[in-house]
N, C-alpha and C positions, 0 to 999 in steps of 0.2 A: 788666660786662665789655665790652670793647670790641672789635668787630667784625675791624677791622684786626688786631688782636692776635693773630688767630688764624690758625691753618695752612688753606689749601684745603682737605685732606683732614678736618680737624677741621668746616670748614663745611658742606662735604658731608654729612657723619656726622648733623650736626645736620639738616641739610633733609632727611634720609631718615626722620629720624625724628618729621619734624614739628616742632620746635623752634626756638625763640626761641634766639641768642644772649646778645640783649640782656635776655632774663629767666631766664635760667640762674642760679640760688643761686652763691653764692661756695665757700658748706660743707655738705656734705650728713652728718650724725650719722643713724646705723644701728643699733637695736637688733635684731639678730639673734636672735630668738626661733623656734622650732619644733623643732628640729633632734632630740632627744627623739621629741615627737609625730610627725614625716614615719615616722621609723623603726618606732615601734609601731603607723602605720598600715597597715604593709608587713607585720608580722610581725620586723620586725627587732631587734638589740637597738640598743639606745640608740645607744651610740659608734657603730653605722654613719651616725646621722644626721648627728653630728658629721663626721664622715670625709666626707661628700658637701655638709656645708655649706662647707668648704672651697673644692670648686669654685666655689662661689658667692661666695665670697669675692675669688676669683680671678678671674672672671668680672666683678666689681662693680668691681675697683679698675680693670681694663683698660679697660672702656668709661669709666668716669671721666675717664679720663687721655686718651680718644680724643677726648671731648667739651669737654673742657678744665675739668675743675671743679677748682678752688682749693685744695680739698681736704677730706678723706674720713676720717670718724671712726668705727671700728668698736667697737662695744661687745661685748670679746672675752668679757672673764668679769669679774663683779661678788663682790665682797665674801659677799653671801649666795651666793654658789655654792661656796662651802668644804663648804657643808652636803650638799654632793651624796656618794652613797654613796663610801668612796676609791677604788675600781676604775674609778668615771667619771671621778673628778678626774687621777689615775695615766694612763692615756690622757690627758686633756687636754692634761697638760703634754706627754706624750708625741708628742703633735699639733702642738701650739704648737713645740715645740722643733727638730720636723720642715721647719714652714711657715717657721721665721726663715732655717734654712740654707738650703732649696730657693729659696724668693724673693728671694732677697739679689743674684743676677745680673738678675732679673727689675728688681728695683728699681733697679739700676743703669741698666740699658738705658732704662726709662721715663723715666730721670730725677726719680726721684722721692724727695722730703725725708720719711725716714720719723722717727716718732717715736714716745712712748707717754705715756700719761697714768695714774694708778694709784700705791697704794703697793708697792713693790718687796719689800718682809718678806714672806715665807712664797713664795714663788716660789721654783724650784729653781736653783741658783745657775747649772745648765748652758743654763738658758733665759735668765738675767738677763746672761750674757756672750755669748749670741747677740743678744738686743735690743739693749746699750752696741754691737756692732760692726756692726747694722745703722745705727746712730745715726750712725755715726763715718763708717763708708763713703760716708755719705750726704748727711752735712751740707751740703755746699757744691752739691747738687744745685737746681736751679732750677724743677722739673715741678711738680706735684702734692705738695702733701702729707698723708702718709699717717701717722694717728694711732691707734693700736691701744690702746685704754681695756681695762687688766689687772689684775683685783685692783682693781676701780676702785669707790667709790662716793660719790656724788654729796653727800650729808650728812657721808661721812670728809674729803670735800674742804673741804670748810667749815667745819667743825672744827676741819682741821689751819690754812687759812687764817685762823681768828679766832684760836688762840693765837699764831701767826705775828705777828698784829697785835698781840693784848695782850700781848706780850712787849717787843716794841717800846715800848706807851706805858707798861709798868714801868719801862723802862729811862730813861724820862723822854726820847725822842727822839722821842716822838711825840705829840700833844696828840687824845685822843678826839673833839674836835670838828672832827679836820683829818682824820679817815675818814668816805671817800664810795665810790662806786660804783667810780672807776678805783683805787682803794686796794686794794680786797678783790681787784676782776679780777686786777690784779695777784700779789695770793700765791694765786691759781689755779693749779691745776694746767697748763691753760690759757693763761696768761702768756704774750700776744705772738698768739695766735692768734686767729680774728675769729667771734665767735661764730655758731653753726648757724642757718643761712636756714629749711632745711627738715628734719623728723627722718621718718625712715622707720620704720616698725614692721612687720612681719611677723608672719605665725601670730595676726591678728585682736586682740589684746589691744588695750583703749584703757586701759593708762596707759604712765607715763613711767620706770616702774621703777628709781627712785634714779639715773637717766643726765643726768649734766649739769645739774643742776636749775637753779644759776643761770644760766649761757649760754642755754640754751632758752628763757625768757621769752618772748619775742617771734619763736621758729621756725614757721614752718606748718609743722601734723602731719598726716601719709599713712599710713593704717594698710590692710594689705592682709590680706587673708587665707591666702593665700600661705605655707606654711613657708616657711624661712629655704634651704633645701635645694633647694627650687622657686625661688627669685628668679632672675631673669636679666635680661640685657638691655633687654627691651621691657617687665619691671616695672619697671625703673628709669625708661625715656623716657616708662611713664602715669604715673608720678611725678611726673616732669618737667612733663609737658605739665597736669598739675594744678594744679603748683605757679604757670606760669605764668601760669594764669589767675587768680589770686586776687589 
């Protein structure tokens, strides 16, 4: 990223916090894990973790956009999370479907290209017509963008991408020896977007939990221990300032 490029106040932001422009990720990929466990360490029930990792959410895309990152991929909810008791998942959508109308001005104002990654079956169709008009409102936005990974997983994407392909070389339009790396990115989910510099994890786990498996290759991984509910700002710039040095 280049120095010029950026606003004063974004440059400032970054010398307060310590930070390189010039080693800033392009894409920062977020598993947001804890949100559960912050709650039952409170005594609380579940959905409250949920309900306060929101701030957090809120909290992560606005310094993003302050610092100038490229853009920001949250891993909202994954395939195995259907399996959650349905009073959690019921709230979920209930939450999600809250977050799309509430931030829709936010998004505007930031300028920011929102989008989503994920298969769209089994989502409620009153969330699936919020996400299309956050897409729509948004498109020709030039900030940040902001990719919300729903119903997402990382093997279904691969999947769907190889019979994508072998559909193709049935159809005799494509020759098995003329697929390579930019073939498959391409029927990604993914498609067009620059794969993640650095992944962030929270709530201590070290693995990569079906998020993004191919893009990630080559990300440095920051795992904190931190709930997802705890993250803020200056989790983000030790992040950062990590990522820099390696």
């Amino acid at each position: 990223m280049a120095t010029l490029t950026l606003k004063s106040d974004t440059l400032q932001r970054l010398a307060d916090a310590g930070l390189d422009p010039d080693r800033l990720p392009r894409h920062i990929a977020v598993i947001m894990d804890g949100n559960g466990r912050w709650a039952q360490q409170r005594g609380l029930p579940r959905i409250e973790g949920h309900r306060r990792g929101v701030q957090s959410v809120r909290s992560t895309i606005e310094e993003c956009c302050r610092l100038g990152i490229g853009q920001l991929t949250l891993y909202c909810l994954s395939t195995e999370n259907w399996k959650r008791p349905k009073h959690e998942l019921d709230f979920l959508m209930v939450l999600l479907h809250r977050y799309l109308i509430a931030e829709r001005a936010e998004i505007l104002e930031q300028n920011i290209r929102f989008t989503t990654i994920g298969r769209r079956e089994g989502l409620p169709a009153k969330v699936l017509r919020e996400i299309d008009e956050n897409v729509r409102v948004s498109q020709t936005n030039s900030g940040m963008t902001l990719c919300l990974a729903i119903n997402y997983s990382g093997r279904t994407e691969l999947v769907d991408a190889v019979q994508a392909i072998a559909a193709q070389a049935r159809a005799g339009s494509l020759q098995p020896a003329d697929i390579d790396e930019t073939m498959i990115a391409d029927a990604l989910n993914t498609a067009g977007m620059p794969d993640p510099d650095l992944l962030i994890r929270t709530a201590g786990e070290m693995r990569v939990s079906n998020f993004l498996l191919w893009q990630i290759s080559y990300a440095e991984l920051w795992v904190t221990p931190q709930c997802w509910p705890d993250f803020d700002a200056a989790a983000l710039h030790e992040a950062l300032r990590d990522y820099a040095k390696r």
